[in-house]
Residue, then its C-alpha position, 0 to 999 in steps of 0.5 A: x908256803x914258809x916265804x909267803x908268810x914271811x912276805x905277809x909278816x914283812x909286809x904287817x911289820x912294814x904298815x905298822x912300822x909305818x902307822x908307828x911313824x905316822x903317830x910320832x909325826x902326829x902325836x895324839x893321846x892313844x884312842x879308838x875314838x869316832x870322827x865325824x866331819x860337821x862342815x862344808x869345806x875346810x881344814x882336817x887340821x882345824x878341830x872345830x871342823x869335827x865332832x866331837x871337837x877334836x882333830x881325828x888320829x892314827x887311832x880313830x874312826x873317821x867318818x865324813x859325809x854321816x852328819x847333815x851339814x856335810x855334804x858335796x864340801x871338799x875337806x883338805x888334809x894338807x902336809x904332813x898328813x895322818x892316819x886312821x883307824x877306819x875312813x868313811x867318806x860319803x854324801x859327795x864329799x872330797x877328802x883331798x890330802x892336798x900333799x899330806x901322806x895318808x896312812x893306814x893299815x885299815x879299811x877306806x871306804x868310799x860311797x856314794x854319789x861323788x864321793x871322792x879320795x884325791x891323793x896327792x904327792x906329799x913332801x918328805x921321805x915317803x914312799x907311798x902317799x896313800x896306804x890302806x885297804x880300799x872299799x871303792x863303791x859304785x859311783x864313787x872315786x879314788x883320784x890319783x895326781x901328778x904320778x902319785x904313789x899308793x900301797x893297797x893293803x888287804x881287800x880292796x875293791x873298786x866297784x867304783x872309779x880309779x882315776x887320774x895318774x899314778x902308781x898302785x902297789x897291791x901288798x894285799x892277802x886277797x886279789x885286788x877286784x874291779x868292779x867298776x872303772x879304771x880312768x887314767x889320765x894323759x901323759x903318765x896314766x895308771x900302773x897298778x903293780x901286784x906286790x911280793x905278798x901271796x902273789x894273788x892275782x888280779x881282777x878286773x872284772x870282780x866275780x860278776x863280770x863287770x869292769x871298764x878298763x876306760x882309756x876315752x883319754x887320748x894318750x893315756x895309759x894303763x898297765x898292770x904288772x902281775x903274776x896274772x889274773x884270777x879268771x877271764x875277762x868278761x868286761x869293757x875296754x874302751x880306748x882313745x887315740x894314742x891310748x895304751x893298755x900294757x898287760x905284763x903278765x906272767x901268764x896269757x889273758x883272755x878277753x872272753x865272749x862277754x867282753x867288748x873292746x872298743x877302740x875310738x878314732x882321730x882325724x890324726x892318722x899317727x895316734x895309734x891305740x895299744x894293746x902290748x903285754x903279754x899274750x892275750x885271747x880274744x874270744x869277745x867283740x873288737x870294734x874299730x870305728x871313727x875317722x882313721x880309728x887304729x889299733x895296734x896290737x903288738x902282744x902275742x894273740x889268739x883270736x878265738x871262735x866266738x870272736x866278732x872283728x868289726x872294722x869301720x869305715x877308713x879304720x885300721x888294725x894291726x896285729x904286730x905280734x905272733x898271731x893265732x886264727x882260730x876262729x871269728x868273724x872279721x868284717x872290714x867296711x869300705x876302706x878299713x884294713x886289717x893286718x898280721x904284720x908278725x907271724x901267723x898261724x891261720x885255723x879257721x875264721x870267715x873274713x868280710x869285706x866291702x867288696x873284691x876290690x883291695x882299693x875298697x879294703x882288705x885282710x893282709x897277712x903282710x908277716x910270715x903266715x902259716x896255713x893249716x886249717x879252713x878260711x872263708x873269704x866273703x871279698x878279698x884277702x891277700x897273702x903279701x908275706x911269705x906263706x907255709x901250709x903246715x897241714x890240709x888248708x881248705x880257702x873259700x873266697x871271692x878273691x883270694x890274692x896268693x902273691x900280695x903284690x908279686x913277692x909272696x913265696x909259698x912253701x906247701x907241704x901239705x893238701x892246699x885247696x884254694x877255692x876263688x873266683x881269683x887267685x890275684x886281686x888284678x884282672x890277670x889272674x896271675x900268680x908272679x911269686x914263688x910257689x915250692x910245693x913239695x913234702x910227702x903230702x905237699x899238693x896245691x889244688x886251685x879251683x877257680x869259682x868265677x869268670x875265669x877258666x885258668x890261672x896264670x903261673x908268672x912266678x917261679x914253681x918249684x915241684x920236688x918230690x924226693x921219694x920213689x912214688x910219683x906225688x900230685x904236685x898241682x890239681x885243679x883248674x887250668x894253669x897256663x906256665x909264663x914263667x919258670x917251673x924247676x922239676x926235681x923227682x917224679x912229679x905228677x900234674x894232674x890239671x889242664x897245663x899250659x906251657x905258654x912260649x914264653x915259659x921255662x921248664x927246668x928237669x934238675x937230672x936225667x932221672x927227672x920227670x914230669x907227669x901230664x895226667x890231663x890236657x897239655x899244651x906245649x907252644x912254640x917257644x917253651x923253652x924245656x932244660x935239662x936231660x929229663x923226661x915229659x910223660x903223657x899219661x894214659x888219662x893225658x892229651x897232649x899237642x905239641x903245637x908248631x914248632x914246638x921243642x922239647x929240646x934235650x927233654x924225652x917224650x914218653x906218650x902213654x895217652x893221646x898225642x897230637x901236633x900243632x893247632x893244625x898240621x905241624x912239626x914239633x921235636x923231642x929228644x927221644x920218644x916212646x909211644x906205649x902200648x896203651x898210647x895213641x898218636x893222632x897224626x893230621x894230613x891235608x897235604x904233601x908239605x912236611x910240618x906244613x900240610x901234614x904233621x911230623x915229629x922230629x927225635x933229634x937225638x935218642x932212640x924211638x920206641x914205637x907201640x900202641x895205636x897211630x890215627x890219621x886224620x884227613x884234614x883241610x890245611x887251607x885248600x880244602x878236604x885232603x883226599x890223597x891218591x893210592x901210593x901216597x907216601x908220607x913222611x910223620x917221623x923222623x928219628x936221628x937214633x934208631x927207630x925200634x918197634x911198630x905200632x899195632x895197627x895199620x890205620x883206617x880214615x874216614x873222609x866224605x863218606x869214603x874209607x881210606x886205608x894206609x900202611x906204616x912203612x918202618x925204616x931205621x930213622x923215620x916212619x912213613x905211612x903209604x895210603x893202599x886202599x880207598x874204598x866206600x864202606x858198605x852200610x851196615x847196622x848201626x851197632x856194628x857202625x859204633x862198634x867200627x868207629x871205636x875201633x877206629x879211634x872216634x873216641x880219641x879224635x873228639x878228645x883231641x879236638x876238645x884239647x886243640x879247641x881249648 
């Protein structure tokens, strides 16, 4: 309290020092006298021009445009100037200072239609060309030229316009308050700067919303240096190409649900508006339009609920700084585009486009982005930078592209549930980034809305889980693996998987293992690294196809098991069939892993429990029907085989009934067909209860999964 009555006694001590020096340059006899201007255009220095017929002092009250033969005239003030003790300038008159200082510690008021004040730099050691208090009314002008200094003592408000080029100080005891427009020019454009006294902030809409903050002129500037200002900002901002609003605050603007930012356009593609300073919200309407029309916004920014994004044909605009979504509409006509090059943390918002084509236009989050909340996608947005969810992430789109391109790189450590026709903006539906899904609570659950029934991991996934429960890593719709995928922990997947021949797994130590709980295809040429484990779970099918390999990886079937798209041989490492497990195995003939399956344990021990089905099939000759004493050979295990499995199995083939006997031996397993018999009818529930039983259930999953 003590400095800012000593900034406000510095700063009084400071005019009237000034108004002292002014009466010196100006001598007149000491009065409190009132001065009307009675001409048309003239000389403030000529006293003919004045009634009474004096030229007006530091002291006096002067008034020009109160007396009938003044009117729309210019009155030129010329070096080295004056002062007053209260200025009227009214009924369209012009006082143009033409390079004399004008200066006071009282009230100008300016009004009506064209009235107007133009400050110019004046000669001498001045710095300030104009000083006083300012009472700016609609329709009127305040006109600065070629970068002239002003001080604003007291109140001032500027209901109408402020214009032209230069530099404002606010020395004042009260806010500065716009009411009506700022209206810089090119090449230098307005600074207005809030002084030491009071450290009142400043407004720019006054107390009832209005203010125009109009930047029409191409490459003009505003900015405003201040501690901050005094309440929202509830008016209008109108910017041409090449046009710069710095706000330099020294805490956060907001642009509310009133205000509308209107942004103009260029057939230049180079002249970019400018929004800088420090960090603003958005809660109102930002409207891009024209040919090329392009902002840039490189503040710190928070776009708020209430806020409407409208983006014009061929337009463009550029968040640069960091970046907040917590809410709003954005709509992006054909060809516009709207990025977030800075980082960004996305909440909430609904993205419009012109349609699911990134040719036609789009959203780009093209800088670090953070996702923890919900985004609706009415077309295409695309995530090109490098993404982190740091919380449950809900996206609902047409097409949400998760790569940008092929170099995005996820880290999901929370629920991320992507709800797209597409998850890429090419017809592939390919993901080629990287994906790093991991964390307590980190799951990535992509459900496809659209034509497409899986999607295509061609990127690098790494799914890592550090604690002793087994954490769901992927869920959702099909993920068909081309590329690599690197397990660490125990890690469950609960979607359709499909490991394409071309695909590498990678378990990072023994202890590693992979959880299958739905369908799983292995195909031949997947290439499985490492010493770790593959586990069928007991709500899994899994089919090893031809020739596939597991390489050094274990096998544990917890569910339904099956080999090759038709008879086949495939080979683990070690394998264990639960008590709960099922292996189907298919016969049409003699040939081993060519007309009846066999599974090859290339190193470990198996492990052998739960039920064995065999399904006679044609393997290209017709209907299979071995003959009684029939051996075949289904494993073959280079470590020891230990266990059985529950049953013996029974076949059903064109109505006859085929009964077999598994045969244990230390490193293989043969069944031997003992009976083929034809069932005796019997009533109908008994037949379902039989055909359970038997596995019937099973062989549809399994025919299901292999049809897939």
């Amino acid at each position: 309290m003590a400095q800012d009555k000593s900034h406000h006694q510095t700063c009084r001590f400071v005019a009237a020092a000034t108004i002292v020096l002014s009466a010196l340059l100006f001598p007149a006899t000491v009065r409190s006298a009132s001065m009307s201007w009675n001409t048309g255009d003239g000389m403030w220095s000529m006293p003919g021009n004045w009634a009474p017929n004096i030229v007006p002092g530091p002291d006096d009250e002067v008034y020009i445009g109160n007396l009938p033969g003044a009117k729309n005239s210019t009155v030129y003030l010329g070096a080295p100037g004056t002062g007053y003790k209260y200025l009227e300038i009214s009924d369209g008159m012009t006082l143009d200072l033409a390079g004399g200082e004008l200066v006071s510690f009282d009230q100008a008021h300016i009004t009506g239609e064209n009235s107007q004040l133009i400050v110019r730099p004046a000669a001498g050691p001045n710095f300030h060309d104009f000083q006083g208090e300012l009472l700016l009314q609609p329709h009127a002008r305040f006109h600065m030229v070629d970068n002239v200094d002003v001080r604003l003592f007291g109140t001032t408000i500027a209901n109408g316009t402020i214009s032209g080029r230069g530099h404002i100080l606010v020395e004042s005891y009260e806010p500065f308050g716009l009411g009506g427009e700022i209206h810089p020019d090119a090449n230098g454009g307005i600074t207005i700067t809030q002084g030491s006294m009071e450290r009142y902030p400043v407004n720019l809409d006054s107390f009832l919303g209005g203010g125009h903050l109009n930047l029409e002129t191409p490459s003009s500037s505003l900015t405003i240096n201040a501690s901050a200002l005094v309440d929202s900002f509830s008016g209008w901002i109108t910017m041409a190409p090449g046009a710069s609003l710095a706000m330099n605050l020294e805490e956060p603007w907001r642009a509310d649900n009133n205000s509308q930012i209107n942004i103009g356009s260029s057939n230049v593609p180079a002249a970019v508006s400018r929004i800088l300073g420090s960090d603003v919200e958005f809660d109102g309407t930002v409207n891009v339009r024209g040919d090329q029309g392009h902002l840039q916004v490189t503040a710190n920014a928070s776009v708020m609920e209430n806020a409407v994004v409208m983006i014009g044909e061929g337009d463009r605009l550029e968040f640069d700084g960091e970046t907040t979504l917590l809410g709003g509409r954005y709509v992006v006509a054909e060809d516009g585009l709207i990025t977030f090059d800075g980082h960004t943390v996305v909440n909430a918002g609904h993205i419009e486009t012109f349609s699911n084509f990134s040719s036609d236009g789009t959203v780009q989050f093209n800088g670090p982005t953070t996702w923890k909340g919900h985004l609706e996608v009415e077309g295409i947005a695309r995530q090109v930078g490098n993404a982190t969810v740091g919380g449950i992430t809900n996206v609902q789109a047409n097409v949400f592209d998760m790569d940008g391109g092929g170099n995005a790189e996820w880290d999901i450590n929370h629920i991320a549930t992507i709800n797209a026709e597409s998850i890429d903006s090419t017809i592939s539906n390919t993901f080629d980034g990287v994906l790093n899904v991991n964390g307590l609570f980190g799951r990535l659950n992509v459900q496809l809305t659209g034509v497409f029934d899986k999607w295509t991991m061609n990127g690098e996934l790494n799914l890592s889980n550090p604690l002793p429960n087994v954490a769901v890593r992927i869920d959702g719709a099909t993920m068909r693996s081309s590329g690599v995928i690197n397990a660490d922990g125990k890690v469950r997947i609960a979607a359709d998987v499909e490991f394409a021949g071309n695909s590498e797994t990678n378990f990072d130590d023994a202890s590693t293992e992979l959880w299958m709980e739905s369908h799983t295809l292995v195909e031949d040429g997947a290439a499985f690294v490492g010493d770790g484990m593959l586990r069928n779970r007991s709500t899994g099918d899994m089919v090893l196809a031809d020739g596939a390999s597991l390489d050094a990886v274990g096998l544990v079937n917890e569910g339904l098991l099956a080999i090759g798209n038709s008879p086949g041989i495939a080979s683990v490492d070690r394998f264990e069939n639960t008590a709960d497990a099922t292996w189907l195995v298919e016969i049409g003939g003699h040939l081993e892993g060519v007309e009846h399956d066999v599974l090859q344990v290339t190193a470990g021990e198996t492990l052998l429990n739960g039920t064995l089905e065999i399904n006679l099939v044609d393997a290209g000759d017709g209907l299979f029907h071995p003959e009684v004493g029939d051996e075949f050979t289904i494993l073959t295990s280079v470590g020891d085989v230990v266990g059985h499995f529950q049953n013996n199995p029974v076949s059903l083939a064109d109505g006859q009934q085929f009964s077999w006997e598994v045969l244990y031996h230390p490193h293989d397993v043969t069944v031997r067909l003992l009976d083929i018999a034809v069932p005796e009818p019997a009533p109908l529930g008994i037949v379902a209860v039989f055909l359970f039983a038997a596995g019937a259930t099973r062989t549809v999953r399994f025919r299901e999964l292999k049809q897939a």
